[in-house]
N, C-alpha and C positions, 0 to 999 in steps of 0.2 A: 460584458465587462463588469466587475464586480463594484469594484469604485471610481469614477469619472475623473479621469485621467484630464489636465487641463494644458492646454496647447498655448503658449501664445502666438499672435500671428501679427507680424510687424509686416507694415508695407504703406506707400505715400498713395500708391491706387486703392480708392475708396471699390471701386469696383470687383476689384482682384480677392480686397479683402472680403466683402461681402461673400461673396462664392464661395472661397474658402470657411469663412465662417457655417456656412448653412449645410455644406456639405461635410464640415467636422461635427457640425452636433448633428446630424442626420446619422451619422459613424458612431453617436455615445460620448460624445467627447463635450469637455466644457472648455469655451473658447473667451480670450482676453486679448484684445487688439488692441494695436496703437498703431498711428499712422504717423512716424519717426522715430527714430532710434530716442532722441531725446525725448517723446513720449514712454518709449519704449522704458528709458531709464528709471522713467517716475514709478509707470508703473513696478517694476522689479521691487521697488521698497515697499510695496503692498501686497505682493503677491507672487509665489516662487513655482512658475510654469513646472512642468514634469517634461515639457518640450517647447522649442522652440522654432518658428517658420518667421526666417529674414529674411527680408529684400534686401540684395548688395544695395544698390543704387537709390538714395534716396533723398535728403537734403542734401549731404554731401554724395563727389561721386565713391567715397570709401566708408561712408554710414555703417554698411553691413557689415564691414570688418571689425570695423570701432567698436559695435555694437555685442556681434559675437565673442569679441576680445574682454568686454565687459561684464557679459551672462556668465564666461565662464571663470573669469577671476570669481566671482558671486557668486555662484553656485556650480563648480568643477563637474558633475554626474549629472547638469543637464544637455539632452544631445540637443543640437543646433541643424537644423537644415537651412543652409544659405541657398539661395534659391535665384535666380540672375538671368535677365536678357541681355547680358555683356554683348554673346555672340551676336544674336538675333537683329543688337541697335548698331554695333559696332563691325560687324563683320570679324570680329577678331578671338580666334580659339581661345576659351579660358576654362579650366578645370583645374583640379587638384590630383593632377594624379601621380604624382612625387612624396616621397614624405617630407621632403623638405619643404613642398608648397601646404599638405596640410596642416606640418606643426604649425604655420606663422596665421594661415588663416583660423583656425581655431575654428569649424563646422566642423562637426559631422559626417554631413554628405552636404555636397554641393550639386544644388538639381536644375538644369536650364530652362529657363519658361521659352514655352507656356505648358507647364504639368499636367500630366494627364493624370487625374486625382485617385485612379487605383494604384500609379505608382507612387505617389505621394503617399497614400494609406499603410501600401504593402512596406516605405521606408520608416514610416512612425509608430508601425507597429514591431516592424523590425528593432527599431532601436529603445521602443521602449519593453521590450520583451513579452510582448501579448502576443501569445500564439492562438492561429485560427487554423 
């Protein structure tokens, strides 16, 4: 990678995020975390991600919408992977796979945990246009 591309990675699991972290700069990547979207918001006035990894679910249970709704009024051309155990906690399908459901969510891609982190890779590098 030529210039270190900086991810943000929002999420209330200190866990989640750590792994994520370790394996984003392990990939070249510089990583900025927050653990709430309200974190999340402070940071953004410091620092404008090249991409971004939400968690739907997090102080609220619509954080991750709010949040992505927010990134992209602020900075329109950064891609958003909303990321979600909706199914997994809830038993209940939830995807975007309508344009009507993607306009209002405002992701990207919407990926269900628990990610397998080359598909995670293979979508961040996809949408941030690094070819391997």
């Amino acid at each position: 990678m030529s210039t270190k591309k900086t991810i943000m990675v929002v999420d209330d699991d200190s866990d989640y995020r750590f792994q994520q972290k370790v394996q984003l700069e392990a990939s070249g990547y510089t990583v900025v975390e927050a653990d709430s979207a309200e974190q999340a918001m402070e940071e953004l006035e410091k620092t404008r991600p090249d991409l971004a990894l939400v968690d739907l679910m997090m102080e609220e249970m619509d954080a991750g919408f709010t949040l992505c709704y927010h990134i992209k009024k602020k900075y329109p051309d950064v891609p958003i992977i909303l990321a979600t155990a909706v199914t997994r906690e809830t038993g209940l399908e939830f995807d975007a796979a309508t344009s009507e459901e993607r306009s209002w969510i405002k992701a990207d891609v919407l990926l269900a945990k628990p990610i397998r982190f080359d598909q995670l890779r293979r979508e961040i590098e996809r949408l941030l246009g690094i070819a391997k």
